[in-house]
C-alpha positions in Angstrom: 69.4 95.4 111.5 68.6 98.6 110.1 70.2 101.6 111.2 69.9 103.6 108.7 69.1 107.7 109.3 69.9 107.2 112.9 71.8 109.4 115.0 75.6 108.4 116.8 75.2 110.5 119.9 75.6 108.1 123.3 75.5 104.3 123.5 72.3 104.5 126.2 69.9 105.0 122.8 71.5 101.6 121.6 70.3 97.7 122.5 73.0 95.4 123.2 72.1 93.7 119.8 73.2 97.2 117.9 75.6 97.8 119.4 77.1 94.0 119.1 76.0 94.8 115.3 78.4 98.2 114.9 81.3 96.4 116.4 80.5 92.9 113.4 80.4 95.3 110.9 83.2 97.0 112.1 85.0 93.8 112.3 84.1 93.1 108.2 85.4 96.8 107.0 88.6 95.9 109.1 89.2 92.9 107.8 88.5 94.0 104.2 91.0 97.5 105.2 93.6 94.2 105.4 93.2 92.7 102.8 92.9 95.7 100.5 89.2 95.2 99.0 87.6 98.7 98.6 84.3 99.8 100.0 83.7 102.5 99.1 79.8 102.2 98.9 79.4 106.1 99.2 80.6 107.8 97.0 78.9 110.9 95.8 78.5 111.8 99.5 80.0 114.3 101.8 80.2 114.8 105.3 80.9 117.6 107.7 83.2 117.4 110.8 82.6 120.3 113.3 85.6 119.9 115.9 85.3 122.5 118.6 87.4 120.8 120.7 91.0 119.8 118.4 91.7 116.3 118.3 94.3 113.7 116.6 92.8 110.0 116.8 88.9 111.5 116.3 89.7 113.4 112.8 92.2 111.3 111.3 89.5 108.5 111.8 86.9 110.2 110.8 88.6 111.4 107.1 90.2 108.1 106.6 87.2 106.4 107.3 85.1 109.1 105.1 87.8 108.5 102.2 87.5 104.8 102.5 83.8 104.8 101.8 84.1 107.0 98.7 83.0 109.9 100.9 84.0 113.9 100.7 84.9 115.6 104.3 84.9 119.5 105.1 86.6 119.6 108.9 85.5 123.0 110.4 87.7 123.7 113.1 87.2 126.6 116.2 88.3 129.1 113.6 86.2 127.8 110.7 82.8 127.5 112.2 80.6 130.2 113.4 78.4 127.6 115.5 77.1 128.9 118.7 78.7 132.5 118.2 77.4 133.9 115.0 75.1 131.3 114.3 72.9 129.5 116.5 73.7 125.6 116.7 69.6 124.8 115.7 70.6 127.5 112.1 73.7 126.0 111.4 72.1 121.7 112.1 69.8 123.3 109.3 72.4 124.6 106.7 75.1 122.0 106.8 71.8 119.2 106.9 71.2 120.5 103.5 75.0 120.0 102.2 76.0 117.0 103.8 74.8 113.6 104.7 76.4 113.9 107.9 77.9 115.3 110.6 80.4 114.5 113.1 80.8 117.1 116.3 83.4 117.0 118.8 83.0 119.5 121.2 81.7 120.6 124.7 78.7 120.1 126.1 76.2 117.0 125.4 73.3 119.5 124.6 75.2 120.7 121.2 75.0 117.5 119.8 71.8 116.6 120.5 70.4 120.3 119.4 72.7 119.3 116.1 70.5 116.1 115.5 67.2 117.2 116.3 67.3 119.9 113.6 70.1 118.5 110.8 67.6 116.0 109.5 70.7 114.2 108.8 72.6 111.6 111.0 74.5 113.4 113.4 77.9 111.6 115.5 79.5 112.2 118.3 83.0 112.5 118.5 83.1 113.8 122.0 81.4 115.7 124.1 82.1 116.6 127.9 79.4 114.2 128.9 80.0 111.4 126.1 82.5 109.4 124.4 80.4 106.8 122.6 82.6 106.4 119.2 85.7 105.6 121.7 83.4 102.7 123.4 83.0 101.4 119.7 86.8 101.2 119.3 87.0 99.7 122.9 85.0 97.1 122.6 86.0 95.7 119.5 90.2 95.5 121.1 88.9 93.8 124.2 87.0 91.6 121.7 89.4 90.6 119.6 91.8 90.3 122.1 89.5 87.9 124.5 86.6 86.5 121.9 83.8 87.8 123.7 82.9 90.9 126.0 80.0 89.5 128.1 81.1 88.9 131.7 84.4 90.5 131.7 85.4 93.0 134.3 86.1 96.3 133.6 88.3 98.9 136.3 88.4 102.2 135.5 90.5 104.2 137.2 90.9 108.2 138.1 88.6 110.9 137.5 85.0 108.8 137.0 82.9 111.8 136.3 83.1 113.1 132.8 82.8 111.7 129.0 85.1 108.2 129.5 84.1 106.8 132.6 80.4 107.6 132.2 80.6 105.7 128.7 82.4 103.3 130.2 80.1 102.5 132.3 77.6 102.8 129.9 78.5 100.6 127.3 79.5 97.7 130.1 75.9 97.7 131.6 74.4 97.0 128.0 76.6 94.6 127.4 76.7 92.8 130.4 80.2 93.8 131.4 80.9 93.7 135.5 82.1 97.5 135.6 84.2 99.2 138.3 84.9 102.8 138.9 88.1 103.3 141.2 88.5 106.4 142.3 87.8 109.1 145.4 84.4 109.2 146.2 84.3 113.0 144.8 85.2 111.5 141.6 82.6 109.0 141.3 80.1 109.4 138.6 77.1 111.1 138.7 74.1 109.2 140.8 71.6 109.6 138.3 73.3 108.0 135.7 74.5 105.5 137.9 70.9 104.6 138.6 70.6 104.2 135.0 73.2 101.8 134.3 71.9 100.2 137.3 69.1 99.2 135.1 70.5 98.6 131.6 73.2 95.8 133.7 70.1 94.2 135.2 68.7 93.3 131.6 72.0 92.6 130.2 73.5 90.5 133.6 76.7 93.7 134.2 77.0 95.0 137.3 78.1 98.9 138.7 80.3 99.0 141.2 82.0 102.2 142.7 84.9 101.8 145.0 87.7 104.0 146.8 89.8 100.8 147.1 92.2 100.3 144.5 93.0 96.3 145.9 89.8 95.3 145.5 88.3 97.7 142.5 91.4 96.3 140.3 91.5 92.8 141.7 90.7 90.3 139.2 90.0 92.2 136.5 90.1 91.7 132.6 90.7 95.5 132.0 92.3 98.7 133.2 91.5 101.1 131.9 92.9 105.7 132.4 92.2 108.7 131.5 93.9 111.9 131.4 93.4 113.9 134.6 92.9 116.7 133.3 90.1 116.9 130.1 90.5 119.5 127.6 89.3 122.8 128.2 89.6 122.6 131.8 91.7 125.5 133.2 95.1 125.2 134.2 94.5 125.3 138.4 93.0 121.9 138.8 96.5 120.0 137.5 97.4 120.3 141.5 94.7 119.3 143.1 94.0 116.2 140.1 97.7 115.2 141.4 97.5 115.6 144.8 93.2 113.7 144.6 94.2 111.3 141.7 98.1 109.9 141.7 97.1 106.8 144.8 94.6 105.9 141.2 98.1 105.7 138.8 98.0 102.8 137.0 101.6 101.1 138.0 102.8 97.5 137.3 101.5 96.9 141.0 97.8 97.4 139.7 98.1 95.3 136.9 99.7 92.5 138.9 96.7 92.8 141.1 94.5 92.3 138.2 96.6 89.5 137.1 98.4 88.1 134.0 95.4 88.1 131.7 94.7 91.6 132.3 94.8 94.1 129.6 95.5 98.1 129.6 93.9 100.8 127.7 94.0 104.6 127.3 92.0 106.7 124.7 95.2 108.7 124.3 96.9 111.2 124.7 98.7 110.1 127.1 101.3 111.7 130.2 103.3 108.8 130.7 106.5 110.5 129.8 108.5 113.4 129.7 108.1 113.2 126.0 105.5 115.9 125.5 105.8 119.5 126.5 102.5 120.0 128.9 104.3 116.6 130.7 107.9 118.5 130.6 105.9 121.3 132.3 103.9 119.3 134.6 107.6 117.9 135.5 109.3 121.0 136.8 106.6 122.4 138.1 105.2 119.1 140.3 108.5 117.1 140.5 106.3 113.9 138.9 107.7 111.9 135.7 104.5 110.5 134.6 100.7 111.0 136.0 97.7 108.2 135.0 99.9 106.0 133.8 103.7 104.4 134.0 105.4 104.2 131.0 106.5 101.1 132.3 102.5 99.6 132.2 102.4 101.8 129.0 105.0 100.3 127.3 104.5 96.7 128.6 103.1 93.6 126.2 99.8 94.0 128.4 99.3 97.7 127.0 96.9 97.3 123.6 96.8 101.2 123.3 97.9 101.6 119.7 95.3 98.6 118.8 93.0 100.4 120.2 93.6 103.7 118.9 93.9 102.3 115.1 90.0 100.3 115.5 88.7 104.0 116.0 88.8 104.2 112.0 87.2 100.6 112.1 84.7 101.4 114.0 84.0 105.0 113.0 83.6 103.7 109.7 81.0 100.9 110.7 78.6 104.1 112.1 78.9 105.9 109.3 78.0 103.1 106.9 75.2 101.8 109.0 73.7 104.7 109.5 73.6 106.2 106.0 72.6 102.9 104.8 75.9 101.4 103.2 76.2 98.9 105.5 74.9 96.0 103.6 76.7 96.7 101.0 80.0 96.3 102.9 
């Protein structure tokens, strides 16, 4: 498999048999992060990370796994980065493409990123866009993987707001790999037609199937994961928390929904999560709403079912497999 020069930017420019490949490889540099064996295959390189949008989870696992593989990283956050205000995002692909060997962006709209890799001449990876979520899919996979043995043929709910960067790679990444997808959600929340369509297709090759349903009985019955999101994404402005509540809290996932799946069923979040009063947007949310939790119970959080902190350490795994692959380390690891 030769991924080498490729860009990171959404799982639909992927075969199942790459992406299979990212999540073996990923499985190798996390076993050798175990047992302590170095890989550190590039050094003399540098990357940049352009985060637009902040993040915890994305940059730690992208610096850690940078460090790891010998690598240099300059994070450029909101304040640090004249991209798309004093510089145009096709001037700025061409500057830092002549600096770095890559470059990570987490930001807004899908359209950056791709702008970024048509004129960096360097891989380019995506650590989140509005539309996107593909490195999260990576990490995803490989939990459900090692927690089952295989990822074929298992069924997938997601629940809540089906629309934006999580549920469409969810959906994504389950119709190439022959995953039985569900969204569960209001039918306002669905995801967008189009894309559906497409997924439609890539689950026809692979043996998945899409399925979009209002019914939480029947969209969570049986299945192998649940999967949430937070309501609201980031950027969004304050005066949608209400009606997310109000459209979104029948879609919580409780201990009733995961009995409904079953005992085998698993639970994961990409994190942050508002299961708690423990943070002060969900102390907010509290006195203003009257509500101790919103996608999720901490009860379901906190349960043995809940793999959400494995999941959120195999983003370094698996960050680090598309980096090495795609600037060429990978058989060297």
């Amino acid at each position: 498999m030769n991924l080498k020069g490729r860009s990171f930017l959404t799982l639909k420019d992927f075969s199942e048999a790459e992406i299979l490949y990212f999540l073996d490889l990923a499985a190798r540099l996390k076993d050798k992060k175990k047992r302590g064996v170095q890989v550190d295959v590039l050094r003399g390189k540098n990357v940049a990370l352009i985060f637009e949008k902040t993040s915890t989870r994305t940059r730690c696992s992208f610096e850690v796994a940078a460090h790891d593989l010998g690598m240099g990283s300059t994070y450029l956050d909101p304040k640090s980065s004249q991209i798309g205000k004093k510089e145009s995002i096709k001037d700025t692909a061409r500057v830092l493409g002549r600096m770095y060997e890559g470059i990570e962006y987490r930001g807004y709209g899908q359209e950056i990123v791709e702008e970024l890799a048509k004129y960096a001449g360097v891989p380019v990876w995506n650590g989140l866009t509005n539309e996107y979520h593909p490195t999260q899919m990576l990490a995803d996979m490989l939990t459900i993987r090692e927690h089952f043995g295989t990822l074929k043929g298992l069924r997938l709910a997601y629940m809540g707001d089906a629309r934006y960067n999580m549920g469409n790679s969810y959906m994504v990444v389950c119709a190439k790999l022959g995953m039985h997808f569900v969204a569960c959600a209001p039918e306002k929340y669905f995801p967008d037609p189009e894309l559906v369509g497409e997924c439609e297709r890539f689950a026809e090759e692979s043996g998945g199937t899409i399925t979009l349903t209002e019914n939480i009985t029947v969209g969570t019955r049986n299945a192998d994961i649940i999967c949430t999101d937070v309501w609201v994404s980031m950027g969004e402005p304050d005066e949608v928390w209400e009606e997310r509540i109000r459209d979104l809290s029948p879609y919580k996932v409780t201990r009733e929904v995961m009995e409904n799946a079953g005992e085998k069923a698993i639970f994961l979040h990409c994190l942050p999560s508002f299961h708690d009063l423990g943070t002060e947007i969900g102390r907010e949310i509290h006195e203003k709403y009257g509500i101790d939790d919103m996608e999720v119970t901490d009860e379901v959080f906190e349960s043995p079912q809940s793999l959400v902190f494995e999941e959120a350490e195999n983003r370094m795994h698996t960050i680090k497999a598309v980096m090495a692959a795609t600037l060429g380390a990978d058989r060297y690891v």
